[in-house]
C-alpha positions in Angstrom: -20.9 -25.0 10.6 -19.3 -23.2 7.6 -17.6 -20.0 7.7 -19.1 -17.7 5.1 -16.6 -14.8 4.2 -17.8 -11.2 3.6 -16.5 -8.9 1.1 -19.5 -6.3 1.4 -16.7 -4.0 2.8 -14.8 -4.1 -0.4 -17.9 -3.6 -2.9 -19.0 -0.4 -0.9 -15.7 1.3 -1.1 -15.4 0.1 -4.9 -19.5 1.1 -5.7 -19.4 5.0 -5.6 -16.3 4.9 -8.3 -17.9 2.2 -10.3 -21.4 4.1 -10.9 -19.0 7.2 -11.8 -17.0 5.1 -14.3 -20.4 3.7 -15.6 -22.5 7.0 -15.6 -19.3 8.3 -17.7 -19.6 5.6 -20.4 -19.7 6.5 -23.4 -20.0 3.4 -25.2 -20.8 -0.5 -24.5 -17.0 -1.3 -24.6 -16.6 1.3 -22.2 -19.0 -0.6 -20.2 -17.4 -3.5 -20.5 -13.8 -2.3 -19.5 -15.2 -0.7 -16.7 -16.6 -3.5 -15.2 -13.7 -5.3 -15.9 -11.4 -3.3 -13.9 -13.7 -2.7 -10.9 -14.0 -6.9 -10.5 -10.3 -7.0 -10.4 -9.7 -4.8 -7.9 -12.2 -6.6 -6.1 -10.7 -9.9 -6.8 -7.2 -8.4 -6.0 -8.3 -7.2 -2.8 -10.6 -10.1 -1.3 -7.9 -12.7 -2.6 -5.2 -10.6 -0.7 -3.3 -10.9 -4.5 -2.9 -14.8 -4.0 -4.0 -14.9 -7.5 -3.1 -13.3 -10.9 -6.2 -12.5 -12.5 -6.0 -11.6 -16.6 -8.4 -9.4 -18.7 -10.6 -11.9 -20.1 -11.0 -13.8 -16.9 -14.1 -12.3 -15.8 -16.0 -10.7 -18.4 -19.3 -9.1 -18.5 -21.8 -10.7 -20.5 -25.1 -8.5 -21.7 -26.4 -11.0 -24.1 -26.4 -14.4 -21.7 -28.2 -16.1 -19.3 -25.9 -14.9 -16.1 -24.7 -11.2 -16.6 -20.6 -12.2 -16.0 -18.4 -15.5 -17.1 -15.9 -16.1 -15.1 -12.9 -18.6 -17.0 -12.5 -22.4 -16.1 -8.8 -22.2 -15.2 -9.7 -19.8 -13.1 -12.7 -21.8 -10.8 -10.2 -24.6 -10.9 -7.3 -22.6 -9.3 -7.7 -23.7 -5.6 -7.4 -20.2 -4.3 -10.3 -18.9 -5.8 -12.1 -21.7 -5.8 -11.9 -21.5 -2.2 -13.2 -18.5 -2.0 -16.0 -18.6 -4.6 -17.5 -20.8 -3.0 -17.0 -19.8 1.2 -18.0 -16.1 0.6 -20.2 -13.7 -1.2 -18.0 -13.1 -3.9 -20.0 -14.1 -6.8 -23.1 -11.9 -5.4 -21.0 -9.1 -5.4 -19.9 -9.9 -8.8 -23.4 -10.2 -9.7 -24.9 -6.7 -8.6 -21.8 -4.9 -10.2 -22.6 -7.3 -13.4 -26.5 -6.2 -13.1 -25.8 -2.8 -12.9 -23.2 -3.0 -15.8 -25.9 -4.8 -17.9 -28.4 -2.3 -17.4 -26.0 0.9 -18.3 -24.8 -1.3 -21.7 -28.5 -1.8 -22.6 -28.9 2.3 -22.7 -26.3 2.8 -24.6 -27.1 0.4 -27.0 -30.8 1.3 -27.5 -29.9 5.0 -28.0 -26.5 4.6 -30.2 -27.0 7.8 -31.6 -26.3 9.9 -28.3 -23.4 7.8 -27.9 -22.2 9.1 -31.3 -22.5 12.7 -30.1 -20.8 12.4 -27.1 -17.9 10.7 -29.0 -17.7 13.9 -31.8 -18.4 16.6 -29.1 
């Protein structure tokens, strides 16, 4: 039997700041950074810093098939790889990617409110 890891403790402490930091978003790169920085602390926490992660490691990805890439070097480092695949990691990276996606596609269709937050 394989032993599934959990990291549902980690995404509810992260959640409440993350919909802050998205709700505050001004604009799609915003967004983007946002997400960024939530799935490394995340990552940071559920790999117990075993691995170094970089900005473009795990991006967020409106426009694609799955909502988040995550880098080849970084599924073939054995640490995470390890982990990807023995926990719920990549669900958890998925719902914050979701909810990401859908607060990018707002402020894209209405460009000109994010214009007037930016000049206020």
């Amino acid at each position: 039997m394989v032993k599934i890891q959990s990291f549902t403790k980690i995404e509810n402490e992260l959640l409440p700041k993350f919909r802050k930091q998205l709700n505050e978003a001004e604009s799609t790169e915003d967004v983007r950074k946002f997400f960024v920085y939530c799935v490394h602390e995340l990552c940071n926490e559920a790999l117990d810093r075993q691995v170094s992660l970089q900005f473009e490691d795990i991006s967020l990805q409106p426009e694609g098939e799955q909502p988040f890439l995550v880098a080849d070097h970084l599924l073939a480092n054995a640490v995470f790889a390890e982990v990807w695949q023995s926990s719920d990691l990549s669900h958890i990276i998925g719902r914050f990617a979701e909810q990401a996606v859908g607060r990018y596609r707002r402020l894209e269709k209405n460009p000109a409110k994010t214009e007037a937050k930016i000049r206020m």
